[in-house]
DRENDRENKOL-689080 format. One record per residue (C-alpha): residue number from 0; residue in three letters; z, y, x. Coordinates in steps of 0.05 Angstrom, whole numbers. Example, Ala and Ser with C-alpha at 12.3 -4.5 7.8 and 13.67 -1.06 7.14 Angstrom:
+------+------+--------+--------+--------+
! filo ! volo !      z !      y !      x !
+------+------+--------+--------+--------+
!    0 !  ala !    156 !    -90 !    246 !
!    1 !  ser !    143 !    -21 !    273 !
+------+------+--------+--------+--------+
***
This chain:
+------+------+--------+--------+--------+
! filo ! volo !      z !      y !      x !
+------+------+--------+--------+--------+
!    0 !  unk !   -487 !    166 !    348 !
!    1 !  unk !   -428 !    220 !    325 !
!    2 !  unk !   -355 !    193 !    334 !
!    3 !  unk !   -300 !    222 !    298 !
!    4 !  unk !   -230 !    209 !    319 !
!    5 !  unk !   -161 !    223 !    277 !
!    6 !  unk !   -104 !    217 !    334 !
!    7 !  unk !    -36 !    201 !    303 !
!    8 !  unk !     24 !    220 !    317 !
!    9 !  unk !     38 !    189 !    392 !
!   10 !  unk !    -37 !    190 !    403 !
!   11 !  unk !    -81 !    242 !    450 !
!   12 !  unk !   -156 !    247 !    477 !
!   13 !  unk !   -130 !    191 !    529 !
!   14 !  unk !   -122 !    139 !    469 !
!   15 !  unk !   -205 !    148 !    468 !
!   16 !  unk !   -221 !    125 !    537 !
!   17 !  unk !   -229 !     47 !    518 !
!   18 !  unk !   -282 !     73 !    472 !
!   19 !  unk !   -317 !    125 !    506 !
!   20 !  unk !   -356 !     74 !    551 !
!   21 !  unk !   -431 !    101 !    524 !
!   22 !  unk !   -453 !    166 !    544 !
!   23 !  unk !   -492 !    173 !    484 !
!   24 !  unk !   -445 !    175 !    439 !
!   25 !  unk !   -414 !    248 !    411 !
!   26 !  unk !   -352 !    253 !    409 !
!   27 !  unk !   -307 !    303 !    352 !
!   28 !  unk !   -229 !    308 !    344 !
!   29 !  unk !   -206 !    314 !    278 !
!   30 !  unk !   -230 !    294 !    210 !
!   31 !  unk !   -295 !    309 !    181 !
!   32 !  unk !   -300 !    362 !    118 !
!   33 !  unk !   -374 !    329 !    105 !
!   34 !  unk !   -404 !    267 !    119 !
!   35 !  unk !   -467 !    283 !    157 !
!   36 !  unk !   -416 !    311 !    213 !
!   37 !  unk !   -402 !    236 !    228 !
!   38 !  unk !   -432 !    167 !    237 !
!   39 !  unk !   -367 !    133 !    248 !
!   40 !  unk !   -292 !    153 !    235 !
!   41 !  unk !   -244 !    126 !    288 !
!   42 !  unk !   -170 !    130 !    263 !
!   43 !  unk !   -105 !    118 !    314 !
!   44 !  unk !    -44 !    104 !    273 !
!   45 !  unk !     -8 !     65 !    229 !
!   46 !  unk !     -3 !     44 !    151 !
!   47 !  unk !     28 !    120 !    138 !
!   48 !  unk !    -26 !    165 !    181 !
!   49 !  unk !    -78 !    127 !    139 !
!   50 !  unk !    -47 !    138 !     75 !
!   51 !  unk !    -49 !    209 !     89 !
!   52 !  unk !   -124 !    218 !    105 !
!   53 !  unk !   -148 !    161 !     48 !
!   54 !  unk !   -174 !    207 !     -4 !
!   55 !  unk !   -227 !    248 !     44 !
!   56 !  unk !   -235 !    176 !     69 !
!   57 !  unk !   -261 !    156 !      8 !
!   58 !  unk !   -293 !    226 !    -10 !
!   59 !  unk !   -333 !    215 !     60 !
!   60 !  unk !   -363 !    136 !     56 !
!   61 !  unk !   -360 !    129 !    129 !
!   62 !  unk !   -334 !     73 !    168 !
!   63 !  unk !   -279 !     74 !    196 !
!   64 !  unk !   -244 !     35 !    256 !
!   65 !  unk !   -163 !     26 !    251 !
!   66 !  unk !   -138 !     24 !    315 !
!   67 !  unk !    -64 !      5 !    305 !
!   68 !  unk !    -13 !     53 !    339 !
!   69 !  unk !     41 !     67 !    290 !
!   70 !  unk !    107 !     39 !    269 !
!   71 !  unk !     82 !     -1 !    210 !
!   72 !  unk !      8 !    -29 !    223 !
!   73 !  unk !    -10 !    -71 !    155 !
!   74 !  unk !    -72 !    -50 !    134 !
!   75 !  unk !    -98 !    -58 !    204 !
!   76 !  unk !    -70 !   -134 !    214 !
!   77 !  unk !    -96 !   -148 !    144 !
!   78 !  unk !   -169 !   -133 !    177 !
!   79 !  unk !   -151 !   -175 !    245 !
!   80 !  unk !   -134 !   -118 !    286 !
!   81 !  unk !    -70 !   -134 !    313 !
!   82 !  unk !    -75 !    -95 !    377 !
!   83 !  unk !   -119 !    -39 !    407 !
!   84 !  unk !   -162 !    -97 !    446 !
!   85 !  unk !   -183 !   -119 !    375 !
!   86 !  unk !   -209 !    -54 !    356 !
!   87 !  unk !   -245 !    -48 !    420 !
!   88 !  unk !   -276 !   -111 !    397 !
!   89 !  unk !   -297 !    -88 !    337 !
!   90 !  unk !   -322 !    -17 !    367 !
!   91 !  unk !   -366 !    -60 !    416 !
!   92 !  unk !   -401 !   -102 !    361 !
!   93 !  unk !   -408 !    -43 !    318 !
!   94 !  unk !   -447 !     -3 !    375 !
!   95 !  unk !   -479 !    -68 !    390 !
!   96 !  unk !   -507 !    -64 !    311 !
!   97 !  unk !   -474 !   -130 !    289 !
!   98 !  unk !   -458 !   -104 !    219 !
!   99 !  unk !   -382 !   -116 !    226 !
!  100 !  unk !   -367 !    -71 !    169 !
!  101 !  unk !   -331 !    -88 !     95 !
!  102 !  unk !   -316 !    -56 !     29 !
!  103 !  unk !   -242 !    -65 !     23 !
!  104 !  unk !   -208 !    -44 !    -38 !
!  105 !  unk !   -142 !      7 !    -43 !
!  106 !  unk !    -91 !     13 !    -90 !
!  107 !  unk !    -85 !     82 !   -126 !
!  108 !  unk !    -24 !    114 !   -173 !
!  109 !  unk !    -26 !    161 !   -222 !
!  110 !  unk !     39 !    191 !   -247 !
!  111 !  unk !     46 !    188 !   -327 !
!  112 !  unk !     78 !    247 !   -365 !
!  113 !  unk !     97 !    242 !   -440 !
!  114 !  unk !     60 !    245 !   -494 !
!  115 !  unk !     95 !    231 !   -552 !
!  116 !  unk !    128 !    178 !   -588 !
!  117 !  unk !     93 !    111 !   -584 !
!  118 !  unk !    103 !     73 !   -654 !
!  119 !  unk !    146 !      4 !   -653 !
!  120 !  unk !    114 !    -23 !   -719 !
!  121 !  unk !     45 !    -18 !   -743 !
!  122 !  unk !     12 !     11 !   -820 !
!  123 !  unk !     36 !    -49 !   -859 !
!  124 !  unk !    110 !    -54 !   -817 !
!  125 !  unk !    104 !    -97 !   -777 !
!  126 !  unk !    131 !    -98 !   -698 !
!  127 !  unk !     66 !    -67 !   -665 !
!  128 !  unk !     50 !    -90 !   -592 !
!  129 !  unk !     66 !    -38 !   -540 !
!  130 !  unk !     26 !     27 !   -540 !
!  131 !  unk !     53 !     73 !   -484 !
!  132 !  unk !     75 !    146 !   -502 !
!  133 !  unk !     54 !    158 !   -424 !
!  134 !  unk !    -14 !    187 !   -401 !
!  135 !  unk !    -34 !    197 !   -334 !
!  136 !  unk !    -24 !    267 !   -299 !
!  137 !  unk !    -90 !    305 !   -287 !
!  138 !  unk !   -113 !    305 !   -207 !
!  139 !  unk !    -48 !    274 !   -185 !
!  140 !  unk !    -79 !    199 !   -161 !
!  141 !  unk !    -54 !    183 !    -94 !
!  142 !  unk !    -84 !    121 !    -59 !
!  143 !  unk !    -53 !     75 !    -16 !
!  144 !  unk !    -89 !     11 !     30 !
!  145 !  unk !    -27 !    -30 !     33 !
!  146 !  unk !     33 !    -39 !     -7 !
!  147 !  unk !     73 !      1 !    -65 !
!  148 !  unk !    137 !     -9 !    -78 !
!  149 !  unk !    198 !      5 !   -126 !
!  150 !  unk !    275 !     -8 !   -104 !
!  151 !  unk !    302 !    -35 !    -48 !
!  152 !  unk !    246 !    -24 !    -10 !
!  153 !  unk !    239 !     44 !    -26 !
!  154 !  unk !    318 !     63 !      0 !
!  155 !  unk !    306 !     20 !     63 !
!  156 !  unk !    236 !     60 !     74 !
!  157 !  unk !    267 !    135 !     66 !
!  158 !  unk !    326 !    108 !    107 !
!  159 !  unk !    275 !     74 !    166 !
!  160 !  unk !    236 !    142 !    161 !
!  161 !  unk !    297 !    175 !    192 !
!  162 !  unk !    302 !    134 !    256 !
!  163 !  unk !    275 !    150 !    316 !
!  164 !  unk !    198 !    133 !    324 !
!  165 !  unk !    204 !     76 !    375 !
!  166 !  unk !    258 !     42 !    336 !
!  167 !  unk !    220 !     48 !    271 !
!  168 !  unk !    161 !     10 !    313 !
!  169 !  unk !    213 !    -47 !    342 !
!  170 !  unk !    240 !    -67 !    279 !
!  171 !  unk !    272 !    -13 !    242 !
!  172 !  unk !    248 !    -41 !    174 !
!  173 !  unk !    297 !   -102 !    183 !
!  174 !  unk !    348 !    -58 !    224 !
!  175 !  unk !    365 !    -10 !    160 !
!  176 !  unk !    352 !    -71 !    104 !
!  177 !  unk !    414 !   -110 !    123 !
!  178 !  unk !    459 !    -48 !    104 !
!  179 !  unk !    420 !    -28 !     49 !
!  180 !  unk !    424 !    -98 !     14 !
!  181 !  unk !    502 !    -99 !      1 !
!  182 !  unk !    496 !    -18 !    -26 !
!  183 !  unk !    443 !    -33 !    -77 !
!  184 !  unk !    443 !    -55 !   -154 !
!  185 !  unk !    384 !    -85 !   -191 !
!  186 !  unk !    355 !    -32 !   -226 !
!  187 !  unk !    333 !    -37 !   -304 !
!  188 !  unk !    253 !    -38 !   -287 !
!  189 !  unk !    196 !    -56 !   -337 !
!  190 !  unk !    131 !    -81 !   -317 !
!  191 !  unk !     72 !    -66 !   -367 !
!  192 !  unk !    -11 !    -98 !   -366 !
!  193 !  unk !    -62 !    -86 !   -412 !
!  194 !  unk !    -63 !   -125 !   -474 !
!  195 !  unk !   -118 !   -115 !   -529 !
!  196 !  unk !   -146 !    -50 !   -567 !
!  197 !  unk !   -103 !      1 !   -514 !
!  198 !  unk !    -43 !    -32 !   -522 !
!  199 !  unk !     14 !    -44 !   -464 !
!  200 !  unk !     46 !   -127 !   -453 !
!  201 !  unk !    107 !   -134 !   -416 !
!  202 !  unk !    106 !   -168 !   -367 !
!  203 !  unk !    168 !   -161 !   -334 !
!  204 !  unk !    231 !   -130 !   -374 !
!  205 !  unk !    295 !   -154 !   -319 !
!  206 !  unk !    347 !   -123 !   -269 !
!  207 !  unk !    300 !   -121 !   -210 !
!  208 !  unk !    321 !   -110 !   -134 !
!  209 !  unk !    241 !    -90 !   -122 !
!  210 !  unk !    174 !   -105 !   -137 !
!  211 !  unk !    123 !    -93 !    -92 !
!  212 !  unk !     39 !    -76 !   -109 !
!  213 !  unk !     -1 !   -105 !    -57 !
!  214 !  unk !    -73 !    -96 !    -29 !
!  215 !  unk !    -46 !   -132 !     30 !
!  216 !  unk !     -8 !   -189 !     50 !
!  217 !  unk !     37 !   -161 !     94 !
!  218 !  unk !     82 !    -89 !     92 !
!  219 !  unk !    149 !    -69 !    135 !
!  220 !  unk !    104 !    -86 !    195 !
!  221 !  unk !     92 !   -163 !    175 !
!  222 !  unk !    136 !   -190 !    121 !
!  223 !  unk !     93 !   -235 !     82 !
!  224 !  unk !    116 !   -204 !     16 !
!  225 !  unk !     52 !   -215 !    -14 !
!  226 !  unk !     15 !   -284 !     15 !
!  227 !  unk !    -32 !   -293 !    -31 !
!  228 !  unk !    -63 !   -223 !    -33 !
!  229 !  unk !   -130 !   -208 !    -11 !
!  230 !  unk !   -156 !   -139 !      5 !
!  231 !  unk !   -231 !   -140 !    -25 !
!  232 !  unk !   -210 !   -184 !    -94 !
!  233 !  unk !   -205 !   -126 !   -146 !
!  234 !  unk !   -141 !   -150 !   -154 !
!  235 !  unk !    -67 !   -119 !   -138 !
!  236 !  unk !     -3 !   -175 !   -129 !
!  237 !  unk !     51 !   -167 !   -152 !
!  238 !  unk !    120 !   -195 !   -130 !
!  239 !  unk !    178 !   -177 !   -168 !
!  240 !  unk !    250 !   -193 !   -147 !
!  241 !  unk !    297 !   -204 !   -192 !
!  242 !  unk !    382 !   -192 !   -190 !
!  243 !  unk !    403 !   -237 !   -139 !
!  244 !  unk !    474 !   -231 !   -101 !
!  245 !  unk !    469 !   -192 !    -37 !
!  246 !  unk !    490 !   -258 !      3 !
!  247 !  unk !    428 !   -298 !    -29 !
!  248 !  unk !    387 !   -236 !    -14 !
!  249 !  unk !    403 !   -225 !     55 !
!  250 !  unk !    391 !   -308 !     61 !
!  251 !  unk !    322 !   -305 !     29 !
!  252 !  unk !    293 !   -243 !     71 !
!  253 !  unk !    277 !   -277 !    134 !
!  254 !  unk !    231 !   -328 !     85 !
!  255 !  unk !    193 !   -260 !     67 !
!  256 !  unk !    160 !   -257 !    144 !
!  257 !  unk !    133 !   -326 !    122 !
!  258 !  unk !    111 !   -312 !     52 !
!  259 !  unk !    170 !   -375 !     29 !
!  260 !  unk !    201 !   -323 !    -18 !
!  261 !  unk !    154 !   -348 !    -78 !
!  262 !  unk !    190 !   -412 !    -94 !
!  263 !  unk !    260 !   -372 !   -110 !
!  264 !  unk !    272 !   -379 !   -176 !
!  265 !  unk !    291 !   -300 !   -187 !
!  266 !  unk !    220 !   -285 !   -161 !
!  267 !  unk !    163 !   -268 !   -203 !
!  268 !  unk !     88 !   -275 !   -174 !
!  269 !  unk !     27 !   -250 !   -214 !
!  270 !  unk !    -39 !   -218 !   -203 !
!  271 !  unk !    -64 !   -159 !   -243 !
!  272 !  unk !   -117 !    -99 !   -240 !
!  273 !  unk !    -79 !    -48 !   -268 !
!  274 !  unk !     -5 !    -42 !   -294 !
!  275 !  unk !     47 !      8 !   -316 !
!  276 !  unk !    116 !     18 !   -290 !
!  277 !  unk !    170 !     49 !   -332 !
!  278 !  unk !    247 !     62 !   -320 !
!  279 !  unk !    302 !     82 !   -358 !
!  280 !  unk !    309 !    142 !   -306 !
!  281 !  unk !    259 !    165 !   -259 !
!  282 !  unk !    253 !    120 !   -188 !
!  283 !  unk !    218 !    133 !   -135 !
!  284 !  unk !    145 !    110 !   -118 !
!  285 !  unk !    137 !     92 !    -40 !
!  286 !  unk !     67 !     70 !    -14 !
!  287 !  unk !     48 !     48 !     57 !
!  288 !  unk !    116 !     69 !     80 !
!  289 !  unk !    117 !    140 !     55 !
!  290 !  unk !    134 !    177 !    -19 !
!  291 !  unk !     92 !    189 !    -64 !
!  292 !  unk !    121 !    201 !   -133 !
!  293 !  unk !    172 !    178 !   -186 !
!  294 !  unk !    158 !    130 !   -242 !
!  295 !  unk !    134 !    130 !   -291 !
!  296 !  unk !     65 !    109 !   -254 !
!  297 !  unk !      3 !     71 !   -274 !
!  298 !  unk !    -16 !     33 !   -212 !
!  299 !  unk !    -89 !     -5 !   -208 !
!  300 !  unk !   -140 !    -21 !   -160 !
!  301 !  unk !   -202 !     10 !   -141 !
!  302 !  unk !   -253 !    -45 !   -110 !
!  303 !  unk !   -290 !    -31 !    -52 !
!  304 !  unk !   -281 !     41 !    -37 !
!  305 !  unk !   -270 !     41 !     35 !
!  306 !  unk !   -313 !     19 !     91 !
!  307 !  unk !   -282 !    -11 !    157 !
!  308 !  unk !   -293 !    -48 !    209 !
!  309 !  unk !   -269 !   -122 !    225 !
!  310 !  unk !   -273 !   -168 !    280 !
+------+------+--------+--------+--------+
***
């Protein structure tokens, strides 16, 4: 068997020896360019190394082991790999040929650019339903395996991002949210699925602190934003926060780690395959902890486009 191993940041050739206990087996550094250079891909890192290596991911079909070693480790504790003794686990039943390996699903964006004016009313007058004057941008789909996000989040990512790397890994997420909370406004955010014959339905038109896209459960390293999502449904959560003073805020976060946030009144909970996003100025787009665009976006789900391994 051929082993190929993508070391994150913080990781070396000694982060292999747990899994280098068959002689057999050949061992690479670095990411395959084809997929008949590998049986197995064997990443070290967390939510952000993965979200940079996800499209050759996909473009390769291989398996792939997460072995959780960065600062934010979602999509690896959404497949019950908590620590590095639970991808050894899975390593060993995979070489043992237990068929411990899963199609999960990943989010993808595409960033819109105009198009022209979308009509309000149809032939005969009357108020038409919502066709978008956005298309999608040629060759600029990024995917991500955990969570995107829009507002607060997004400010208390880019400012987590800019602390050390051990404190990012021991709480920074709720370190920089607390100081973010009292600096930040609901922003004016629209929330669009597909209704009938092309056409756009709101589904969310308020002053929203942030709404988050999930393929997983879990994002800042284990709030429970999203309990109810699963990562192999075809389906993207949504949770979408609405204005709430920064006292009640900074109240209802700790409820997030338990996914309790859902009764709240200002929060809205629905599941959807694909959806637009549209602000009166452009906002930026985080996923899996790290930028990837400004709205407006079409965000959707792709099913079953990434194999892994689970214990």
């Amino acid at each position: 068997m051929r082993a190929a191993a993508i070391l994150g940041l913080g990781s070396s050739p000694k982060s292999l020896k747990p899994f280098q206990t068959d002689a057999t087996i050949d061992w690479r550094i670095g990411l395959p360019t084809t997929a008949d250079q590998a049986d197995i891909i064997l990443l070290f890192g967390g939510d952000g190394t993965i979200h940079r290596h996800l499209s050759q991911l996909v473009k390769l079909g291989l398996p792939v082991l997460v072995v959780p070693a960065g600062s934010g480790n979602d999509f690896a504790r959404g497949l019950g790999l908590r620590r590095m003794r639970d991808s050894v686990a899975a390593w060993r039943c995979f070489c043992a040929g237990r068929g411990n390996v899963r199609a999960t699903d990943l989010g993808i964006i595409a960033p819109l650019e105009f198009s022209g004016e979308a009509p309000s009313t149809d032939p005969q007058g009357r108020s038409a339903p919502h066709k978008s004057a956005w298309h999608s941008v040629p060759d600029a789909r990024k995917y991500f395996c955990s969570v995107a996000g829009i507002g607060l989040d997004c400010e208390v990512a880019r400012r987590a991002n800019q602390l050390p790397r051990w404190l990012r890994g021991h709480g920074g997420y709720a370190l920089t949210l607390a100081p973010t909370i009292f600096r930040f406004a609901p922003l004016p955010i629209k929330i669009f699925t597909p209704g009938g014959a092309g056409s756009w339905t709101t589904r969310s038109d308020q002053p929203t602190i942030l709404a988050a896209f999930a393929n997983t459960s879990t994002y800042g390293d284990g709030m429970k934003i999203a309990p109810h999502a699963q990562m192999d449904d075809g389906q993207l959560d949504v949770c979408a926060i609405g204005g709430v003073d920064p006292f009640k805020l900074v109240c209802m976060f700790p409820t997030v780690y338990f996914g309790r946030h859902l009764s709240i009144r200002e929060v809205e909970y629905f599941q959807a395959e694909r959806l637009r996003v549209e602000t009166e100025a452009p906002l930026d787009i985080y996923a899996d902890g790290e930028f990837v665009c400004k709205t407006p976006v079409e965000i959707a789900v792709e099913r079953g486009v990434l194999r892994v391994l689970t214990t």
